[in-house]
C-alpha positions in Angstrom: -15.0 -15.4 -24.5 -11.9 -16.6 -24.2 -10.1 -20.0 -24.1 -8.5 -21.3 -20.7 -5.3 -22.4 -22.2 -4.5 -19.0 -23.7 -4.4 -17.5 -20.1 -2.2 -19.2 -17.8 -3.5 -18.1 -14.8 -6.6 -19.7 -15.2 -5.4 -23.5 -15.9 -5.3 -25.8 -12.7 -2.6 -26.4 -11.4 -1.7 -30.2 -11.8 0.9 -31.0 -9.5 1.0 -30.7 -5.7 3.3 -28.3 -5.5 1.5 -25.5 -7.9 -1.4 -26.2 -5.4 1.0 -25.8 -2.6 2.7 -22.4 -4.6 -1.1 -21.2 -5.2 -2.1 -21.5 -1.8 0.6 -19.9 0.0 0.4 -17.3 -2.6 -3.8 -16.7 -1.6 -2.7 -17.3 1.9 -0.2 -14.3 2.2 -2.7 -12.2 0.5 -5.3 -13.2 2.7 -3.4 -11.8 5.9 -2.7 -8.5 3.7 -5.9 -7.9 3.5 -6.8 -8.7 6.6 -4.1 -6.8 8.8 -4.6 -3.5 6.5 -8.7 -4.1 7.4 -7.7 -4.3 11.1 -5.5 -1.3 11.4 -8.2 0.8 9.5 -11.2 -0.2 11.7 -8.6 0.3 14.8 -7.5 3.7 13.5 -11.5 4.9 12.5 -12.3 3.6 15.9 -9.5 5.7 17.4 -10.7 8.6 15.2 -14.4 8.3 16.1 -13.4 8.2 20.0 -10.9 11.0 19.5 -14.0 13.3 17.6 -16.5 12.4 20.7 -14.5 13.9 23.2 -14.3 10.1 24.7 -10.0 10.1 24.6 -7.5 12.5 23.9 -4.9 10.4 22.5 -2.7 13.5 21.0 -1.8 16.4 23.9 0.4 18.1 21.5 -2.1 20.3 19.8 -6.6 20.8 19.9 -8.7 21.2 16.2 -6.8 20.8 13.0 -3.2 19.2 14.1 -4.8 15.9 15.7 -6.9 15.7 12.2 -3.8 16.0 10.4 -2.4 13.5 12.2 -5.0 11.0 11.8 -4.8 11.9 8.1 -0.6 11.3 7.9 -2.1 7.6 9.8 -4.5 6.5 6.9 -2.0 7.9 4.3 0.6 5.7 5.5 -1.7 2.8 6.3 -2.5 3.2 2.4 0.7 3.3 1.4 1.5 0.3 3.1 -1.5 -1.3 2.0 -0.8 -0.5 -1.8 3.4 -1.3 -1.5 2.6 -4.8 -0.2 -0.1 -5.7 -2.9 2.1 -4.6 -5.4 5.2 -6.3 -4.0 3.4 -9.5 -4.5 5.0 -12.1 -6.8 3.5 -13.2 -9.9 
């Protein structure tokens, strides 16, 4: 096991304003990871409806171009969701 003090991410923070730094720093994270949640439940919901039959949300092509698509979607949606994580400040 390691000792605490040789990692300094895992000392308490003392003063008010790490605890204020810490928090807005869990706080943004928090609403990453819960917008990129949102947009992928909206988008498999989207995708589910679109497989039924239920909506055609895409007139511009029938079969494998609405797939693709929804694929280009959840690529970018990752993308987005990686670049922001990474982006975060240390």
């Amino acid at each position: 096991m390691s000792d605490s003090t040789e990692d300094p991410e895992k000392t308490p923070s003392t003063t008010e304003a790490e605890q204020r730094e810490e928090g807005e720093v869990v706080a943004k994270g928090l609403i990453r990871t819960a917008a990129i949640s949102i947009f992928s439940v909206l988008l498999l919901v989207v995708g589910l409806l679109q497989a039924t039959g239920y909506v055609d949300l895409f007139p511009f092509g029938e079969g494998i171009i609405q797939w693709l698509v929804f694929v280009l979607l959840g690529l970018i949606l990752v993308s987005i969701g990686l670049w922001s994580w990474r982006s975060e400040p240390s």
